[in-house]
Rosetta silent file (secondary structure, phi, psi, omega in degrees, C-alpha in Angstrom):
SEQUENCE: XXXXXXXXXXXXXXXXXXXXXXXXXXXXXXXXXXXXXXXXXXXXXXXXXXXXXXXXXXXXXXXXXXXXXXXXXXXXXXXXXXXXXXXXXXXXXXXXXXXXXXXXXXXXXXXXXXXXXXXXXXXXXXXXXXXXXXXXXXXXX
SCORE:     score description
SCORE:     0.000 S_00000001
   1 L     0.000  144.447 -172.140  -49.653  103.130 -255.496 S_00000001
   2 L   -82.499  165.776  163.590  -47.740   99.929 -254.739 S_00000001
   3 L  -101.431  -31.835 -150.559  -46.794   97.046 -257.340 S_00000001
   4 L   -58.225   99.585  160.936  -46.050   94.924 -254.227 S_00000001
   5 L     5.232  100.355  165.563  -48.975   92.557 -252.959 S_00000001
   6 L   -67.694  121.624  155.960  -50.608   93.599 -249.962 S_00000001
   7 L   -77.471   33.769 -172.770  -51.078   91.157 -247.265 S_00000001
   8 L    -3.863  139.494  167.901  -52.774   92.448 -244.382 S_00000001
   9 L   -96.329  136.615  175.983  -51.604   91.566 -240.935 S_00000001
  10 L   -84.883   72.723 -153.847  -53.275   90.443 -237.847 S_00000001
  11 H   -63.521  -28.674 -116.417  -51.219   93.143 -235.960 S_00000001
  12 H  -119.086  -60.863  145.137  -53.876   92.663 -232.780 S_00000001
  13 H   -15.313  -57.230 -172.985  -53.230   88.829 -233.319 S_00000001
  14 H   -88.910  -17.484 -177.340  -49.650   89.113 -233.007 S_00000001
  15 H   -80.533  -37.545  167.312  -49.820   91.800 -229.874 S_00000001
  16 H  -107.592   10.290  129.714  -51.712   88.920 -227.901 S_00000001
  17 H   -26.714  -62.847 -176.545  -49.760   86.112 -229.118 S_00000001
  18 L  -100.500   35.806  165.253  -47.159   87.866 -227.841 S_00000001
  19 L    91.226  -10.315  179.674  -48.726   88.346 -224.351 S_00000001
  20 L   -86.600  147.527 -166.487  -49.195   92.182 -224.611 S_00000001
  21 L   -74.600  139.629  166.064  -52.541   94.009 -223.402 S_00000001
  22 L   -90.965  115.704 -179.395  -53.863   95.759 -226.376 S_00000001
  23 L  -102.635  136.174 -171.307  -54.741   98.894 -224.994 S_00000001
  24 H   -18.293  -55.564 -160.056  -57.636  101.462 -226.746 S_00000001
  25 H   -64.125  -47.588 -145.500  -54.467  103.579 -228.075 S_00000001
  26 H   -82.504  -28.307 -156.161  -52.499  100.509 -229.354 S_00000001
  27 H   -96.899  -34.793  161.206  -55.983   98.670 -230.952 S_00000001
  28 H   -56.157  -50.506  178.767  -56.074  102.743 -233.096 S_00000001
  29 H   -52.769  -54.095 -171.456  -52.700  102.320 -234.001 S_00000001
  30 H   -95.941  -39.992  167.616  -52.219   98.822 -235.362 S_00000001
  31 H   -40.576  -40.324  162.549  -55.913   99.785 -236.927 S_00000001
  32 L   -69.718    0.840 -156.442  -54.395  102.567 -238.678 S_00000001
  33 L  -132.420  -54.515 -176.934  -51.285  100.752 -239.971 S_00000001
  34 L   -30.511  -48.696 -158.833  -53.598   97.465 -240.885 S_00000001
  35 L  -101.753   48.401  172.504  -55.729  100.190 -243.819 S_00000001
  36 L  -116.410  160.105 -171.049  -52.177  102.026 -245.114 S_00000001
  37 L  -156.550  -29.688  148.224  -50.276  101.053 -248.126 S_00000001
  38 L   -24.199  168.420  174.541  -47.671  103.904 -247.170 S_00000001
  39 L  -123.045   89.203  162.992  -44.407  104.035 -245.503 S_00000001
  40 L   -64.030  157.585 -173.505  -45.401  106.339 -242.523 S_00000001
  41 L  -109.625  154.128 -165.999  -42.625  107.882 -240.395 S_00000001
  42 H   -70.525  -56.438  146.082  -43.918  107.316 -236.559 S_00000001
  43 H     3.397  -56.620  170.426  -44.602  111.334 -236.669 S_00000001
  44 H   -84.673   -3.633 -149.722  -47.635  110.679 -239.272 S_00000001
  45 H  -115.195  -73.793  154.789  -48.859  107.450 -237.837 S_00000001
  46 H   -24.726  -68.337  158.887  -49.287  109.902 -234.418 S_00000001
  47 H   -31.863  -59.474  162.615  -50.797  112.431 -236.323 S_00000001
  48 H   -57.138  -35.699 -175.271  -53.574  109.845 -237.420 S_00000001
  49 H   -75.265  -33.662 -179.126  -53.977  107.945 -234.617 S_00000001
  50 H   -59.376  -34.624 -170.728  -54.593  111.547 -232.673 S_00000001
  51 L   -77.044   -7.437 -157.922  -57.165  112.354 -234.964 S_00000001
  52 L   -96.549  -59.862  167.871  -58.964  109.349 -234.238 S_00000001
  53 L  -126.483   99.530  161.023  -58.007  109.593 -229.905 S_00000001
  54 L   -41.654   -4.531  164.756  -56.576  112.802 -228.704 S_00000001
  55 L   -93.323   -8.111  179.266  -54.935  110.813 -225.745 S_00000001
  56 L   -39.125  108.682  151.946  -52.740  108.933 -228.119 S_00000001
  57 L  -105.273  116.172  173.447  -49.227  109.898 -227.239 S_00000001
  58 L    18.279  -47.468 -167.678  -46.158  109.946 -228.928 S_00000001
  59 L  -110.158    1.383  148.380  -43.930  107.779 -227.171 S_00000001
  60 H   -60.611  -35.709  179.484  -47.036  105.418 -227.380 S_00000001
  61 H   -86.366   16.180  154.592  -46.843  104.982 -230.971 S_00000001
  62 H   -76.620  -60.205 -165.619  -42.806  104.768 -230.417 S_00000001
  63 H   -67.803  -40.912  178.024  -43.460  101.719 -228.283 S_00000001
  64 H   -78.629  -14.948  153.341  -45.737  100.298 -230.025 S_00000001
  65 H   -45.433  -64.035  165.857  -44.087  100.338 -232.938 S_00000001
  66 H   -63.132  -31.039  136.233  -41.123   98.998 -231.211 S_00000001
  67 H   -39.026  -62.525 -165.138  -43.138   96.168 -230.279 S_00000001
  68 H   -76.453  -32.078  164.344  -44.264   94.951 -233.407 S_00000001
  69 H   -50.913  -10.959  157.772  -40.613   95.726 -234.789 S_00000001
  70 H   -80.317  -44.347  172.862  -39.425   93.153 -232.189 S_00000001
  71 H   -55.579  -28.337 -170.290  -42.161   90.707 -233.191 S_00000001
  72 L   106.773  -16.332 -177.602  -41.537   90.655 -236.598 S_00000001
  73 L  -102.239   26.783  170.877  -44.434   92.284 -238.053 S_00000001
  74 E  -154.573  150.269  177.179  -42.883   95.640 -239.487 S_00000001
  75 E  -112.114  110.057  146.644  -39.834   96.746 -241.144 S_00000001
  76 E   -55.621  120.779  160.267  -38.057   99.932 -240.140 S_00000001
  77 E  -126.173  140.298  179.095  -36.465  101.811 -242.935 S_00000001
  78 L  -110.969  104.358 -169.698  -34.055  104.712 -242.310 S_00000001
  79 L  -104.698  127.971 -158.613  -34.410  105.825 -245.776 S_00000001
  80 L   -55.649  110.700  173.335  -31.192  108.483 -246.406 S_00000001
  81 L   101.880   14.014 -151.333  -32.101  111.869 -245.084 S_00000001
  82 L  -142.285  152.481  150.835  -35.441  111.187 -243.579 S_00000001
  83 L   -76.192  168.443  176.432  -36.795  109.758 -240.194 S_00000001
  84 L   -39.219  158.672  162.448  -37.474  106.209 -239.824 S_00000001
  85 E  -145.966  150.731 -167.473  -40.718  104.952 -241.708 S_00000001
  86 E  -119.039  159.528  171.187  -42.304  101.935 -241.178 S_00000001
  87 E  -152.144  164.689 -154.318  -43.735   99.363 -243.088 S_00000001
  88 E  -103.882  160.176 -138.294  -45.723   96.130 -242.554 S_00000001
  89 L  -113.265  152.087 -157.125  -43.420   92.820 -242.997 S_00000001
  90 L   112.688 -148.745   24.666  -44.226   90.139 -245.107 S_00000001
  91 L   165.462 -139.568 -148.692  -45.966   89.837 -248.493 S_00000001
  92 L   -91.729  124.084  179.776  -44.152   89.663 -251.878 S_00000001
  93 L   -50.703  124.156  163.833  -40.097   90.903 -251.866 S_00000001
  94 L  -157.201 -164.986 -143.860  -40.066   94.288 -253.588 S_00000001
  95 E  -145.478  174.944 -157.131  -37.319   97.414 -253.646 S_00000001
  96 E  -137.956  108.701  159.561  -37.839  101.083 -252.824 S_00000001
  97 E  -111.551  132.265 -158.889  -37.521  104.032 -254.828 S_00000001
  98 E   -80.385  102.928  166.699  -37.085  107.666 -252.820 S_00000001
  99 E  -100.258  114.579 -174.249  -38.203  111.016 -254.418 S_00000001
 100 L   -90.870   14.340  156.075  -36.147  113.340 -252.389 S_00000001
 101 L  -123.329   28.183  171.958  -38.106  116.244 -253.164 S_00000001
 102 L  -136.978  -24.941 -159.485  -41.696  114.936 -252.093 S_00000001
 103 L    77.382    2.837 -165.074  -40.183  112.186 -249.732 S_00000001
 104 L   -63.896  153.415 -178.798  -42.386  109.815 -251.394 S_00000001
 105 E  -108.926  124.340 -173.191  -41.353  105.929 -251.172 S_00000001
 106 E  -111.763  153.600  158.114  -42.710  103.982 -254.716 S_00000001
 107 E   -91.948  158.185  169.095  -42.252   99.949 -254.602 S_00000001
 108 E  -159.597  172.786 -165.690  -41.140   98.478 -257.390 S_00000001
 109 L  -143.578  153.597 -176.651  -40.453   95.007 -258.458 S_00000001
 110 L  -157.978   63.985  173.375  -37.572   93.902 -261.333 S_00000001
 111 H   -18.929  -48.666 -139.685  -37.050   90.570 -262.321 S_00000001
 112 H   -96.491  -42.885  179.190  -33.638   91.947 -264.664 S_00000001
 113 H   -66.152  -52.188  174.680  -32.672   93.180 -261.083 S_00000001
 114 H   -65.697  -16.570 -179.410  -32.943   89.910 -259.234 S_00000001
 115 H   -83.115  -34.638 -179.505  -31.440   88.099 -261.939 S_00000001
 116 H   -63.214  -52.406  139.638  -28.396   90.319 -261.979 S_00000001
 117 H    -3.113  -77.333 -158.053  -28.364   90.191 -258.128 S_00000001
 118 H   -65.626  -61.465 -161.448  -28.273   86.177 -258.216 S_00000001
 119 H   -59.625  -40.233  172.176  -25.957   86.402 -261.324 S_00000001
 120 H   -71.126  -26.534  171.096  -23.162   88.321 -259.623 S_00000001
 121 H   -83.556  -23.189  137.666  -23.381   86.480 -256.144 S_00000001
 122 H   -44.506  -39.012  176.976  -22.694   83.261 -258.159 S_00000001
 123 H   -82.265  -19.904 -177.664  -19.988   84.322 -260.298 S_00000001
 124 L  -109.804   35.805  168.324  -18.441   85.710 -256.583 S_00000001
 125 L    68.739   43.894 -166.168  -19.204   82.550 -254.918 S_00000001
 126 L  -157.666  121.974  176.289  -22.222   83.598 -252.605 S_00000001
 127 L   -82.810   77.859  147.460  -25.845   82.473 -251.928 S_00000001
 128 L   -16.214  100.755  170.259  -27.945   85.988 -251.640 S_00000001
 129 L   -77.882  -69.012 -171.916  -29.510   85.741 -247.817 S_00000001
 130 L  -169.967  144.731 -178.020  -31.455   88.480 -248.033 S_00000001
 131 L  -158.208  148.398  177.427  -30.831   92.311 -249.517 S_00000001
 132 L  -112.295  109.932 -155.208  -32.231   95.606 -249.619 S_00000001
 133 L  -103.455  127.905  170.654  -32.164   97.870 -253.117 S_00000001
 134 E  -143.302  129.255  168.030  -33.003  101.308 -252.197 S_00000001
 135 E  -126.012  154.411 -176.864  -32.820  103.998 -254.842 S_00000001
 136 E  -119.715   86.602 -150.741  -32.868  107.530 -254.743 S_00000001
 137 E  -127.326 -173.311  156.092  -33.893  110.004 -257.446 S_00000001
 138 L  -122.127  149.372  176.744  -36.184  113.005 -258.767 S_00000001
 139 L   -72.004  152.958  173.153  -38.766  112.810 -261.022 S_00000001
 140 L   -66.069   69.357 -104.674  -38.260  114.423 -264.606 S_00000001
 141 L  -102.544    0.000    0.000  -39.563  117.603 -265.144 S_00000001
């Protein structure tokens, strides 16, 4: 479960904004990604979308994918040791921690982290654009 806000996206919105035909597989696809709170790898998002239409192919959810990652409305993460996983772009700044024996991705949010962040790019002269905190651990047993 996320801490992060969700925001839903009008992925279907943004596909004929940006002049592209939303095609049956592509309307399953951003449909699927719209009810997720996950970080699917393009692998699972293809798995779902198949179960919904068995012509969905592969390098359609690469392209489409690759679409809305040109648009702006998903963030690729190559999270270390893993394929890409996607997520949707937007909503409330939060950080990513990796359990590298289930692959799962948790959000998390840290004020004491952003303050430290800000406080060290001040004392070294620097205005914080934009940064990505990825951690990597195991749970305790």
């Amino acid at each position: 479960m996320t801490e992060a806000v969700i925001h839903k996206r009008d992925y279907e919105g943004e596909l004929k904004r940006a002049g592209v035909r939303l095609t049956r597989p592509r309307r399953v696809i951003v449909g699927l990604l719209t009810q997720t709170e996950d970080h699917p790898d393009a692998l699972e998002i293809f798995r779902r979308a198949s179960a919904i239409d068995p012509s969905i192919s592969l390098s359609t959810v690469y392209r489409t994918m690759k679409l809305l990652e040109g648009l702006g409305a998903i963030h690729r993460h190559a999270f270390e040791g893993g394929p890409s996983r996607f997520e949707q772009a937007g909503g409330d700044h939060h950080d990513h921690l990796i359990d590298l024996d289930t692959g799962d991705v948790i959000e998390f949010k840290s004020e004491r982290i952003e303050a430290l962040q800000a406080e060290i790019a001040e004392r070294l002269g620097y205005d914080i654009v934009h940064h990505r905190l990825e951690l990597y651990g195991r749970k305790r047993g």
